[in-house]
Each structure stands twice: as C-alpha cells, then as structure tokens.
C-alpha positions in Angstrom: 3.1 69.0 111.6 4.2 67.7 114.9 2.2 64.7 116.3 1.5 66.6 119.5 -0.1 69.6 117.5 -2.1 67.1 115.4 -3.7 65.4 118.3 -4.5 68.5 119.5 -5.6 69.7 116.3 -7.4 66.6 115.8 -8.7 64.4 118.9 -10.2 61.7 116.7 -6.6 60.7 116.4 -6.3 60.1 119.9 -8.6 57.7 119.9 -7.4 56.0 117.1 -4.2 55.8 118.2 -5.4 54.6 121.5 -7.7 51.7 120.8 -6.8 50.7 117.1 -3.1 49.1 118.4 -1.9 49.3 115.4 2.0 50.6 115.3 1.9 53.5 112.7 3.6 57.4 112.6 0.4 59.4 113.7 1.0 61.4 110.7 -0.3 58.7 108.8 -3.5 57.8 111.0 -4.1 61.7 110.4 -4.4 62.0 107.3 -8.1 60.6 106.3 -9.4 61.8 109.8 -7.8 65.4 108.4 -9.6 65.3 104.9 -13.0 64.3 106.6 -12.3 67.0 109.1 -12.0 69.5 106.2 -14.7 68.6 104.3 -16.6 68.5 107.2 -15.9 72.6 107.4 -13.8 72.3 110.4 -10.4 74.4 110.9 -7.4 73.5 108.6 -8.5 74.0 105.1 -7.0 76.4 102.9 -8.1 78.9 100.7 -6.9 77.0 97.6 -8.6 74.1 98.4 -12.1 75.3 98.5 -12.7 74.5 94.9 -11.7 70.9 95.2 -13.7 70.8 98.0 -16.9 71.6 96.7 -16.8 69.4 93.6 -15.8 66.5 96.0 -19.4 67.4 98.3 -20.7 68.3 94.9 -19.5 64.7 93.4 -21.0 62.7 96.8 -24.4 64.3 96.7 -24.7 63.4 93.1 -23.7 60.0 93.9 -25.9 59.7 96.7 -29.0 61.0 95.1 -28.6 58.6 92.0 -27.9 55.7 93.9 -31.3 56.6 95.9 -33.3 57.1 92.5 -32.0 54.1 90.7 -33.1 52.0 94.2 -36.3 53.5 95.4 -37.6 55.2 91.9 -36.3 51.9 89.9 -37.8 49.2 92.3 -41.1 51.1 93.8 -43.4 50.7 90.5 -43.1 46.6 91.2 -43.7 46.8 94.9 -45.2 49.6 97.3 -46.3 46.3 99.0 -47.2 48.2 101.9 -48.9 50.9 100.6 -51.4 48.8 98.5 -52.8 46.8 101.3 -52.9 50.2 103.6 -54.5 51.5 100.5 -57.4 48.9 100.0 -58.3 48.1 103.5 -59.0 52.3 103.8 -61.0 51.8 101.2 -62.9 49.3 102.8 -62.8 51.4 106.0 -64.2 54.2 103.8 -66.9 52.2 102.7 -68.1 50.5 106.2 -66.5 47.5 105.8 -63.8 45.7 108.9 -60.6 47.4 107.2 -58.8 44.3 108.9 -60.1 42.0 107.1 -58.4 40.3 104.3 -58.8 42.8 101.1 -60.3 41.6 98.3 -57.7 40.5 95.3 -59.6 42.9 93.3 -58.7 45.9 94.9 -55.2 45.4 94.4 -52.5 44.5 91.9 -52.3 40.9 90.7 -48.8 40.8 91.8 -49.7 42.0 95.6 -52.6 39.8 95.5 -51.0 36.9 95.5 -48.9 37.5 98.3 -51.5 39.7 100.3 -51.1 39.3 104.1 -53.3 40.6 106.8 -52.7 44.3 108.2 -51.8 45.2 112.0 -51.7 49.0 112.5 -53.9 51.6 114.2 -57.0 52.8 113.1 -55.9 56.3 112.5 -53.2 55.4 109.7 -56.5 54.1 107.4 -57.9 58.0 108.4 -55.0 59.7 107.2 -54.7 57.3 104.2 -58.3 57.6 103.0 -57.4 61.0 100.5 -55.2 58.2 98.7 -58.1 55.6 98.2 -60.4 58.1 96.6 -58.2 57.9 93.4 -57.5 55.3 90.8 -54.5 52.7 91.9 -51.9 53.4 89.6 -52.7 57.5 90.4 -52.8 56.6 94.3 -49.6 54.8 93.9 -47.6 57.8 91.9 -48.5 60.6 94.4 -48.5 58.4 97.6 -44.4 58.4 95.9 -44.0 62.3 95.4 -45.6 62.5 99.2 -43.0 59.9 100.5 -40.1 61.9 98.6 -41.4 65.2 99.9 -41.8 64.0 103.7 -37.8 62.4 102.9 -36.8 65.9 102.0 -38.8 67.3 105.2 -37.0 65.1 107.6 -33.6 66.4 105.8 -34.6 70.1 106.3 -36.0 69.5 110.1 -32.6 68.2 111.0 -30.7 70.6 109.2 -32.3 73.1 111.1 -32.6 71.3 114.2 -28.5 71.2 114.1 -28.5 75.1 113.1 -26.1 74.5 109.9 -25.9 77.1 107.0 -27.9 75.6 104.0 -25.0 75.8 101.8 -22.5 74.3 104.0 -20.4 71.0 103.6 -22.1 69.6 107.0 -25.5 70.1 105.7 -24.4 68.5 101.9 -22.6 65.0 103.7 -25.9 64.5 105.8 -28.1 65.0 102.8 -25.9 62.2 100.4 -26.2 60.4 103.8 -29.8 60.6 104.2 -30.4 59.3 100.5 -28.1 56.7 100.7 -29.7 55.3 103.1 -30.8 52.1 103.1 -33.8 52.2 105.9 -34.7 55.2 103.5 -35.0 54.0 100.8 -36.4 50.8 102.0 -39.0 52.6 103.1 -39.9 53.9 99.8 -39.8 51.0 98.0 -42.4 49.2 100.3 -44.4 52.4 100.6 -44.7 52.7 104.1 -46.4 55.1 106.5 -43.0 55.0 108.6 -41.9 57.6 105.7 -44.2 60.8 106.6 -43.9 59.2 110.5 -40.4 59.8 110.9 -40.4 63.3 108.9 -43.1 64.7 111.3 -41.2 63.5 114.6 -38.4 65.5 113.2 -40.1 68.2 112.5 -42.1 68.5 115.4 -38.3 68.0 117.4 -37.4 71.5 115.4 -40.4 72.9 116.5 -39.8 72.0 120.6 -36.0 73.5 120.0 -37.8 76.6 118.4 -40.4 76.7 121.8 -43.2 76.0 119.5 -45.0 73.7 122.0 -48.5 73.3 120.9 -46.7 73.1 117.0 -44.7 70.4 118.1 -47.3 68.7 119.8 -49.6 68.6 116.9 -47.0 67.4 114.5 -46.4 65.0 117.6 -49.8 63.8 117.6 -50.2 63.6 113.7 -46.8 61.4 113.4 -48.4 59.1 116.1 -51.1 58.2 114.2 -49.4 57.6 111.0 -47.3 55.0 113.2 -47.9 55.2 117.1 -44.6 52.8 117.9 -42.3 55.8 115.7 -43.7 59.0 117.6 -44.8 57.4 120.8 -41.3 56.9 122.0 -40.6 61.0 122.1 -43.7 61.6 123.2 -43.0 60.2 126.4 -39.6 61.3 126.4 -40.9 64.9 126.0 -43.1 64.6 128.6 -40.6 62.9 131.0 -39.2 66.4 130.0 -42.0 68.1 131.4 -43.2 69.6 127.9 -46.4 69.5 129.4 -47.8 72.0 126.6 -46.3 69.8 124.0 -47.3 66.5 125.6 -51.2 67.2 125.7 -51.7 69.1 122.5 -50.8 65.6 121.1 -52.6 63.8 123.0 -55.4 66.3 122.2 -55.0 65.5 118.4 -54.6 61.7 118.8 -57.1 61.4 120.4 -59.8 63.3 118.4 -58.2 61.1 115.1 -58.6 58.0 117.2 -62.2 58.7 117.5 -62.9 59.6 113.9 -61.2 56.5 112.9 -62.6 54.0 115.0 -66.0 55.1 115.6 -67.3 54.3 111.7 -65.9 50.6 112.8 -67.2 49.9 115.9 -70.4 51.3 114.8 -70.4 48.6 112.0 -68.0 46.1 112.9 -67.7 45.6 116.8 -65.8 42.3 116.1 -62.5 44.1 114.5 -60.4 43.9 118.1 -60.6 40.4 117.9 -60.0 40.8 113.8 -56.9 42.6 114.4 -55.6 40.6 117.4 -56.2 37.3 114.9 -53.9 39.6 112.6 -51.3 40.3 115.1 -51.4 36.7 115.9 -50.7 35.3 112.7 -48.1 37.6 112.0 -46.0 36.8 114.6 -46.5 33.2 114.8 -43.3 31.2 114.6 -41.8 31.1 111.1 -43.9 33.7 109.8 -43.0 37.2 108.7 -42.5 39.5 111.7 -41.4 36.1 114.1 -37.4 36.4 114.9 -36.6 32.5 114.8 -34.8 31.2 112.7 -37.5 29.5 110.8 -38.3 32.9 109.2 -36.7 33.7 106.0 -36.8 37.4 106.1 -36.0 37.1 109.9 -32.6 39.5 109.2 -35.1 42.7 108.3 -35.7 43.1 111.8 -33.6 45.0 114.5 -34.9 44.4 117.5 -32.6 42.9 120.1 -34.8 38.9 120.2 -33.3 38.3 116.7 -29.8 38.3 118.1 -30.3 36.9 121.6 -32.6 34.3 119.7 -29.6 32.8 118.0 -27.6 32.5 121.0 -30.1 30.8 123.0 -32.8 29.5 120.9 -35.8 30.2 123.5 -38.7 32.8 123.1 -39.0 33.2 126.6 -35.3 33.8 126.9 -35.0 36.2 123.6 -37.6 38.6 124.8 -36.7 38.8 128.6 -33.1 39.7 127.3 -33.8 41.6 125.1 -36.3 43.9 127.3 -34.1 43.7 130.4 -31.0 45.1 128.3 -33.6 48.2 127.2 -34.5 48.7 130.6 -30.4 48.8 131.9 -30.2 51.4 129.1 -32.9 53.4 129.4 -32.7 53.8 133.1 -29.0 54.8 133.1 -30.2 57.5 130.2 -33.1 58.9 132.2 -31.0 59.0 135.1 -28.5 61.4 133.5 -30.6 63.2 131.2 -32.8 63.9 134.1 -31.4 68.1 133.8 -32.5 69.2 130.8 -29.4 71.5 128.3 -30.6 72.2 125.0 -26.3 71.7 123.8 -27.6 68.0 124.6 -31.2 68.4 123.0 -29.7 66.0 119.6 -27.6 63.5 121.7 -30.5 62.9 123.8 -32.8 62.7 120.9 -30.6 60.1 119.6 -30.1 57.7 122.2 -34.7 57.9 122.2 -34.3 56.6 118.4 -32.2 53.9 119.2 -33.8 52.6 122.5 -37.2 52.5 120.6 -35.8 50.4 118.1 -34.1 47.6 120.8 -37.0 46.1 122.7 -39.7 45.2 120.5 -40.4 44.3 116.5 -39.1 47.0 114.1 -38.2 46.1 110.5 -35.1 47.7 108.7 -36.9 51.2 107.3 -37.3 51.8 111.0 -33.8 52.5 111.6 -34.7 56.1 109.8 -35.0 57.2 113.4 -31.4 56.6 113.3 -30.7 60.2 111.1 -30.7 61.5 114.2 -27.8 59.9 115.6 -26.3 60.7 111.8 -26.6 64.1 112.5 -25.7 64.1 116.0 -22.4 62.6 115.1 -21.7 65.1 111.5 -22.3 67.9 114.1 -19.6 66.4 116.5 -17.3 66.0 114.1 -18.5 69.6 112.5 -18.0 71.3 116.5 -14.9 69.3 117.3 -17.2 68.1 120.6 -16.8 64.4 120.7 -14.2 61.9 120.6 -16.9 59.4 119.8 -18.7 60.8 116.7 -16.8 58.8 114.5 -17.0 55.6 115.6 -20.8 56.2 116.0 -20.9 57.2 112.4 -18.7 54.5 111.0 -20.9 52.1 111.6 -24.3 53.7 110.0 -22.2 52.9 106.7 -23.4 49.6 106.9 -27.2 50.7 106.8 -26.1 51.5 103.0 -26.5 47.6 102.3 -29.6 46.8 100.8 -32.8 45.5 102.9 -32.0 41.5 103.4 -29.0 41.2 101.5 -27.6 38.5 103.1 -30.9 36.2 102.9 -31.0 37.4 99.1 -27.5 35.9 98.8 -28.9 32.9 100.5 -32.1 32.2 98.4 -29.3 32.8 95.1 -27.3 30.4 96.2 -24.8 32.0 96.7 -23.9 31.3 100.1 -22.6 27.7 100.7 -25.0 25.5 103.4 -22.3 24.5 105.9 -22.0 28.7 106.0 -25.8 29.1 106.7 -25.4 26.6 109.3 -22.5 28.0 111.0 -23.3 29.7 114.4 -21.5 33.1 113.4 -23.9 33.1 109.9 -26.5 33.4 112.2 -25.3 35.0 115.1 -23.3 37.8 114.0 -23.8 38.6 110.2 -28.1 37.8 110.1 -28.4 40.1 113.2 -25.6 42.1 111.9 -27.8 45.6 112.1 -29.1 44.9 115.7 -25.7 44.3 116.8 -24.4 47.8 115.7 -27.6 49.4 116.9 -27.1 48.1 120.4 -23.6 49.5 120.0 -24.3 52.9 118.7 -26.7 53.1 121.8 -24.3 52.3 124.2 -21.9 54.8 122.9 -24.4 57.3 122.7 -25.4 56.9 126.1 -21.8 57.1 127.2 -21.3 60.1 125.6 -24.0 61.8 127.2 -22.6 60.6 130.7 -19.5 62.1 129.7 -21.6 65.4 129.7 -23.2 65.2 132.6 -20.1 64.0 134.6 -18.7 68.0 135.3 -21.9 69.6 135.5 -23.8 70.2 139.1 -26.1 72.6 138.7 -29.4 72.8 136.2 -32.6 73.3 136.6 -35.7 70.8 134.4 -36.8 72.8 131.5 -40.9 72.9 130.9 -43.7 74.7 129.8 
C-alpha cells in the first residue's frame, strides 16, 4: 500500500512519523499501529482473519483475567488491610462507641493488629459498611471480596455502555483485559478499599446522566460520595457546572440524609470525634508518615498527587503544595473554559480530563487512579472511531499502571537497588513519581484534545435539566 494511502488509512502514523524522528519506510511504522487498528474493529481486516482475531482478544482476556486472579485473589486473604480497620471501627460505630478511635486488637486479625493505624474517612462509609460488621471476620472478609469483584465488573459494564460498544465486540474485550490488568484495580482489591464500589457507582451514575436519568444518576451520585466523597465529589461539581441541576440535588438530597444517619449516633455519644478525627488526619500526614509526600516516607511512591514530584525538585512543603495546586488550577480553568458548551460526542473526553484533575492536587494513593478507566476508554474508542490522533499516546502510557503498587520501593527494601541509585536525583525525581508524572501528561493531552474540538465549533447551546 502506498505511504500516502496508509496515512490516510491510518493517522496514528502521522503522528508517529512526525514526532518519533526516527528515519524508517512508513510501511514499517504501519504495521503494529495496523494490527492494533484491526483488532480494535476498525476498517482493514479481512474476512479470513476473523478467526485469528478472536483467539488473539480471546488469548488477552484470558491472560488478563489470570494475571488479575493470581494478584488480587492470591494476595487479598493476607491483607484487606483496609477493609478490616473500616470493618471494626463500624462496629464500634454500631455499638456507640467514637469509630475513630484506635480499634481494639481484638476485633481484628493478629497480623492487621500489629500494624493498625488510625482511620480518616467520612462518617457515611462506617453507615454503608455496617451490613459487613454484623457477620463473623473471616465471612465479612470473603463477601466484602465477591462485592469488590462485582462492583469491578459494574464499572466494566457502565463504561461499555457509556461508550455504546456491542457486547461482543473486540473494543469492549481489549478494555475488559485492560480493566483487570490493572494495577490501581487490583490494588484496590487487595487492600479492600471502599474506593472499589466508589468508582463503579460514579460510572454508573455517568451512564445514567448520558441515558437522561437525572434523579438515577444523582442517587448513584450521592451513594458513591459517601463511600468516598474525594472520588464522586469531583463530578458532582462538574455536573453541576454542567447545570444538571436535577442530577446535582438528588445527590445532595441522598448525602445528606446518609450524613445525618451516620453522624447523629456519634455526636449524640461522642461529641469529641471532630477533634478525634482531625488528631487522625494529623498524624497521618505528619512528615515521614504514611500519606506524607517527603522523602522520609517509604511508601511515598503510592501516591499520585502532583507534591510527591514537585517535592523532589524543591524539597519545601510550602513550595510542593502551592505548585502543585497552582498547576490544577492552570488546567482546570483552561478545561472549564472550553468545555463551557456542553456536546454529548465530548461527554467521555470531558469525563476524562475530571478523573485526572481530581487525582493532581491533593493526596490520592495508587488504587485511585481507577478513575483513570475513563480515559482508557476514552482513548479504545478513539482509536475504535478513527477520531483522534492522540488516543494512542494517551493509552501508551496507562501500560505502566500494570506495575505492581510500590514496585520500585519493594525493589528498594530487597536490596536490589544499589544506594548511590536511591540517592541519585532522577531515582527520586523521575522513576519514584514515575505515575504522577504520566498523569499530569495524560491530562495535558486530554485537555488539548478537547481544545482541538472546540477550536471549529461556534455555536452550542449549555445542556440542563
């Protein structure tokens, strides 16, 4: 085929061959970009193929879904740290005592007791958790598992539907192996976090704002803020920026009538627990400890947050989070301004670039980056629709949210990294903060994507209730 006719055929070449610099026949260059492009269910594939093709999808959902089982399933009977503190301090909420207190080694596992650590969420995730504490440990810890693997398979459906793919299609296979493999994913299995059935109901309730289910979305809305307020609060206001106004105070409707189940049996009993839990948030975050971005803190490269990078640049709190905040800001007001006409073609873009500013500004540990399936399938269905330019070098770089949480520190504390290395400033500027480095990337790109959208349209009108 002609190199003309195969950048045409193909535009990811284009900007390949435009940026890469590297001297090769295009032919060449085209080749992988045509495979994906085929599997992907895009134009160019043959008749004869279509059996290869479906044993390869076939072959990399297998692959996928073992490599998920033998990490989540294989690791989360020793841990579900998370889960087992949430777990006893509901109990203790359930039977009137300050749920932010310390729990008791005896209502947990001798292995989590030792390393128990105090708790800083909102009220209404020891509400929503309190079915769990009625049962027996070991039986609260096996279906708090099937619930997380359920709500993992809810997210996968909401954004299959969201994107509008056939459910046997290759688009809809290559995100599923993508969701599993994971690593945010599965990290959030293993530690048994609420950010699981969080993330699943934000996409969920998404669907149901494409589907002009308003007071459905806003429920959902409303139910994934209380699991974890800093996962759904971020679309929340985006929808309302939106003017979902239906949407916007159904939620608020629902938090708030949760907020006041959950905190009146506390302040009833234990009018002291805002000063409990800002002791906890304290502590937490105290330099060196475990959600602190210096480099004091071993566990430091779980985080994404943009102070973790900036941190080892210029070693200065003050410094870290005015950076770090100001770069947000830059971004999100550029956003706003060109997402200020609402097109539902842009509904998953926009969507996307929300899950990645969320995650820039302020403490988020690696199974956040979940929210990041968005921009996964954001980019498939680029590359799916032939729409972007972009989508692959957006998706190239999820890849590396396949590593394990904390590999690099667990190669550390092995020994297996050399100390002049852990020393050196690009240890510790480029690979510890590797993650927040390709976050800030992929919301850059994202947001110039969606300027590139905007640029030839003049006319639109804001889309509400």
């Amino acid at each position: 085929m002609p190199a003309n006719h195969l950048i045409e055929r193909y535009p990811q070449v284009a900007v390949l061959t435009k940026y890469s610099g590297v001297r090769v026949p295009v032919c060449r260059i085209a080749q992988p970009v045509m495979l994906a492009n085929d599997l992907l269910g895009m134009p160019g594939m043959k008749q004869r193929h279509n059996i290869a093709k479906w044993v390869i999808l076939s072959g990399i959902l297998l692959i996928a879904l073992v490599e998920c089982a033998w990490r989540a399933w294989g690791r989360t009977g020793q841990r579900l740290y998370d889960f087992e503190l949430l777990r006893a301090s509901a109990l203790l909420w359930m039977h009137g005592a300050n749920p932010f207190a310390l729990p008791p080694a005896s209502l947990l596992s001798q292995a989590i007791a030792v390393e128990r650590t105090p708790i800083t969420i909102y009220p209404t995730t020891l509400l929503l958790l309190s079915p769990f504490a009625m049962v027996p440990l070991a039986l609260a810890m096996n279906l708090w598992f099937v619930f997380s693997i359920g709500m993992v398979l809810l997210l996968i459906v909401s954004l299959v539907k969201l994107a509008r793919w056939p459910w046997i299609s290759p688009a809809t296979i290559i995100f599923s192996a993508f969701v599993l493999a994971f690593g945010p994913i599965q990290s959030g299995l293993v530690a048994g976090q609420p950010l699981i059935p969080a993330a699943s109901l934000v996409m969920l309730a998404l669907w149901a704002v494409s589907r002009h289910q308003n007071i459905l979305a806003g429920l959902l809305l409303g139910l994934a803020i209380a699991w974890k307020p800093q996962v759904g609060g971020p679309f929340l206001l985006y929808l309302l920026y939106k003017r979902q106004w239906m949407t916007g105070t159904s939620s608020l409707l629902l938090l708030a009538i949760l907020s006041v189940a959950a905190i009146a049996p506390i302040q009833q009993r234990h009018p002291e627990w805002p000063q409990t839990l800002q002791s906890n948030v304290q502590f937490v975050f105290a330099p060196g400890h475990l959600n602190d971005f210096e480099t004091s803190n071993l566990t430091r490269d779980h985080m994404l947050n943009l102070q973790l990078p900036v941190y080892a640049i210029c070693p200065s709190r003050a410094v870290a989070n005015v950076v770090a905040i100001g770069i947000t800001l830059v971004l999100l007001v550029i956003f706003l301004f060109v997402a200020r006409k609402s097109d539902e073609r842009m509904m998953l873009l926009e969507y996307s670039i929300v899950a990645c500013l969320c995650l820039l500004p302020a403490y988020h540990r690696y199974y956040d980056a979940t929210l990041l399936t968005l921009a996964i399938c954001w980019a498939i269905d680029a590359i799916k629709n032939r729409s972007s330019k972009i989508a692959w070098i957006v998706l190239a770089p999820m890849t590396t949210f396949f590593a394990p949480v904390g590999l690099a520190l667990t190669m550390v504390r092995n020994g297996r990294i050399p100390m002049d290395v852990q020393s050196s400033w690009w240890w510790n500027t480029i690979i510890i903060p590797a993650h927040s480095w390709i976050l800030l990337l992929i919301c850059i790109l994202l947001i110039a994507e969606r300027i590139r959208i905007a640029r030839p349209q003049s006319s639109g009108a804001p889309h509400g209730d």
